[in-house]
N, C-alpha and C positions, 0 to 999 in steps of 0.2 A: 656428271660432267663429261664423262668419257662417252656416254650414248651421244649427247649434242656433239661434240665435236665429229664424231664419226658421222653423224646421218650428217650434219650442217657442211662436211668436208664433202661428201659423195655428191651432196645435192648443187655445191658450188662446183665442183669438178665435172659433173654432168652437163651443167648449164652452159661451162666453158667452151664443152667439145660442139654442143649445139650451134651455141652463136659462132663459132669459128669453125663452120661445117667444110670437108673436103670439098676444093672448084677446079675440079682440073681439068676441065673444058675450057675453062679462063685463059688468055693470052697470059694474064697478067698471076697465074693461080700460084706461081712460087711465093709470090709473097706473104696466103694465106696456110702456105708452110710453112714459112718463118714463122708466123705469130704461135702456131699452133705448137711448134718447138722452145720457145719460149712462154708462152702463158700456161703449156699444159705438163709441164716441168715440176716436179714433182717439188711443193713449197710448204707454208706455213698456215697459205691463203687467211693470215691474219686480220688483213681488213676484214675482207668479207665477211668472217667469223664476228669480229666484232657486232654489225650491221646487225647481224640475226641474232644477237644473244643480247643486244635492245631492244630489239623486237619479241625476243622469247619473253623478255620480264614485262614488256608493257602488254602481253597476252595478244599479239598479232600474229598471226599467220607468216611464215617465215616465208611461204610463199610471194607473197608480197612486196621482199623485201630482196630477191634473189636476184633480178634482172639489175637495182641498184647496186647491190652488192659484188656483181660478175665486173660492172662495167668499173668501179672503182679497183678489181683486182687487174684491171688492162690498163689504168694511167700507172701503177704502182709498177706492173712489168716493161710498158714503153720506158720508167723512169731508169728501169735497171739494165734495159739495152744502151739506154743514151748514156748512162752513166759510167757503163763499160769501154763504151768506145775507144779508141788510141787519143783523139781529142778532149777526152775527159779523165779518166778515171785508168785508162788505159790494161783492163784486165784478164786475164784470157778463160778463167773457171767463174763458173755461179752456177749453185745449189746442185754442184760435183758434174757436170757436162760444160763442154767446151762452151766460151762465150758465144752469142750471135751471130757477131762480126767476126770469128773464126771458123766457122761454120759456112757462112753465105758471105762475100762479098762487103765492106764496109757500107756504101752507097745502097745494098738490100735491107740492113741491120738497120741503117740511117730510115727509110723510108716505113720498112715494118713497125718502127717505134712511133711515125706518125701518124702510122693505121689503125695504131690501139688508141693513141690519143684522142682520134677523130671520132673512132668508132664508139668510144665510151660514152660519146655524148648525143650519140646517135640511139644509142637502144634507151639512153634515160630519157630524151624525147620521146618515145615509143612502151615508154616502160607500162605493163597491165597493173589493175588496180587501184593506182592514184588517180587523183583528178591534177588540173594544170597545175591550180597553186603550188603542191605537192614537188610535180615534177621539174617548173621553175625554182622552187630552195633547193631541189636536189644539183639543179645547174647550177645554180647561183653558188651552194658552199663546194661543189668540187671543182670550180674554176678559180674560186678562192682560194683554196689551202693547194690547188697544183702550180699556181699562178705565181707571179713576183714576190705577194707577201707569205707565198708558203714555200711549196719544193723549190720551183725554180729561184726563189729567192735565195734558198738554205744553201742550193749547187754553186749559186753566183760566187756566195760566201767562201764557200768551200775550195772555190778553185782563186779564187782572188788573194785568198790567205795561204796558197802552196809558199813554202820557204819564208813564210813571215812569220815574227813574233805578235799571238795574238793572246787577249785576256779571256777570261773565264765570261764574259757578259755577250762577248763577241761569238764565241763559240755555244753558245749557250743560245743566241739568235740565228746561229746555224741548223744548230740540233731540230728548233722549235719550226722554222721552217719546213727541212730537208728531211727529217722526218717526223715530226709529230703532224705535220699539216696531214698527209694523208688518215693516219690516224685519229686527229680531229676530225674531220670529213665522215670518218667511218661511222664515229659515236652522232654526228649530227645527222647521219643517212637515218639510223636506225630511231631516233627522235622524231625527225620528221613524218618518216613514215606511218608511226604513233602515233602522231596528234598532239606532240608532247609542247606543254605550254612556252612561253620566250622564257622562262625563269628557269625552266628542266636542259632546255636549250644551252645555254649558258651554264648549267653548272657539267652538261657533259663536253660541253668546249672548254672548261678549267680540267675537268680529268685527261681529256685527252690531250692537252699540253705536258700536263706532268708527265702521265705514264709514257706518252713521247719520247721525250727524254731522259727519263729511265729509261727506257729499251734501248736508246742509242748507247747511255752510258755505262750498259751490259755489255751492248755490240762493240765498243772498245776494248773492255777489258779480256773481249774472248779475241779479240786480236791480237792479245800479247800471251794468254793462257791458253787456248785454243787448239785444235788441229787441220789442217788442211782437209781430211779424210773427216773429220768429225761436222766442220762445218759449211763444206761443197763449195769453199773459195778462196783466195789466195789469200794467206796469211802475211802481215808485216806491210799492205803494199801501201798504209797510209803514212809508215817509218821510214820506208826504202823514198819515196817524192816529198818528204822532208813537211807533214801535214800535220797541225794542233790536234792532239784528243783529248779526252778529257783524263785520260791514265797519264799523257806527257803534261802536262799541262796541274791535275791532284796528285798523280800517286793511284797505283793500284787498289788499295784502302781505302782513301777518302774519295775515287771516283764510289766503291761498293757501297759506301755510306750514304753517299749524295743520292744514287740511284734507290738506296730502299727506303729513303725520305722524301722523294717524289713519289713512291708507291705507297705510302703511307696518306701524301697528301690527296691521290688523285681518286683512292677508294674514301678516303673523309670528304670531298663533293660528290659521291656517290651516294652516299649519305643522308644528303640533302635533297634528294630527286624522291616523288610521290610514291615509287613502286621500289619493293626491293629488287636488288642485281645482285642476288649472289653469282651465276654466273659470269657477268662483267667481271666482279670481283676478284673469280678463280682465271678467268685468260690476264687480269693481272700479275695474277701471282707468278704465272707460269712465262707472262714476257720478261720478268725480272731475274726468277730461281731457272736460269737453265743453263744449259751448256752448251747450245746451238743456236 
């Protein structure tokens, strides 16, 4: 587990500095500084990771699977500039260096975030390997799960619900959104890729709903248990703007419960898929058991 992750980290962090090659001949070349400060920021690169360890288990060449896999880690970072911003989320730290937009200009941070969005669907146009059908589901599910009915859906949520009292079904349509949707996206990249039938399709869009939100319902609880220094961003700031989690909202406890009963569910449709994923399995275990 630890060889994949390390070659599968080097070869997505290779790929990144590629596609976002220095242009400083460019009038316009600051801006492919911002990205490269932002996307090549030392992360989790969890999507991506995901993408290639369905493709490790359906026996594909991870090669394959890299160009789709970079371009899903660029709406996941456009998502985390936008969502920094003073108009959103308003936050100055992420993954321990200063935000975007405290670095470069709001209106640069604005623009950069919609150079990865663009760009992303640019290299999966272009991507080596597949044929069209291929690279149309690839567009088709990551305009999906980034779209209304996923991220940008889950952020609508998210900011519409500041200072309001909301339930567990509501916030739970947030989560599924705001963040499983990328995560959905990720398991359907590396299906696709595969050749993987509509039935393998569907049972890794039921795992990656759960384990979804499981990772978020970690990502709360390490905002109350946490460190600023441990986890490269500001602690409290969904307490201090008055936001639903799923710890204000269960309890520290029963958010812990909730979350290893969605990881319990999400490797039971793993289950049911043609090929084993132990792999999948193990970045499971590791979005739920951790401290960062």
């Amino acid at each position: 587990m630890h060889s994949f992750q390390h070659n599968a980290r080097t070869k997505i962090d290779h790929h990144l500095q590629k596609l976002i090659s220095q242009s400083n001949d460019l009038p316009y070349s600051p801006l492919f500084l911002a990205a490269r400060y932002s996307l090549l920021s030392p992360g989790k690169r969890l999507r991506p990771m995901l993408v290639l360890a369905v493709c490790e288990s359906f026996g594909i060449d991870q090669d394959h699977a890299l160009i789709p896999a970079c371009a899903l880690e660029m709406i996941h970072t456009y998502s985390l500039i936008h969502d920094d911003l003073p108009c959103m989320d308003d936050d100055d730290l992420r993954r321990g260096k200063p935000t975007l937009h405290k670095v470069y200009p709001e209106w640069h941070a604005l623009l950069t975030g919609d150079f990865l969005l663009t760009y992303a669907f640019e290299i999966l146009s272009t991507a080596p390997y597949l044929n069209a059908d291929q690279k149309l589901a690839l567009v088709n599910s990551l305009a999906k799960h980034a779209g209304a009915h996923g991220m940008i859906g889950g952020q609508m949520i998210d900011l519409l619900s500041e200072g309001e009292a909301i339930d567990w079904k509501v916030l739970e349509q947030m989560h599924l959104g705001k963040t499983s949707g990328l995560i959905i996206a990720a398991l359907e990249f590396g299906g696709i890729i595969s050749g993987a039938s509509s039935d393998a399709l569907e049972s890794l869009h039921k795992a990656g709903s759960a384990i979804g939100i499981a990772f978020q319902l970690i990502d709360d609880v390490l905002d109350y248990t946490g460190s600023q220094e441990t986890l490269g961003k500001t602690i409290g700031s969904d307490r201090e703007r008055s936001k639903a989690t799923a710890v204000s909202l269960l309890g520290l406890e029963e958010t812990r419960v909730k979350a290893e009963a969605l990881l319990q569910m999400a490797k039971a449709n793993l289950m049911t898929l043609p090929h084993s994923m132990p792999l999948l399995g193990m970045l499971f275990n590791q979005m739920i058991h951790r401290e960062s």
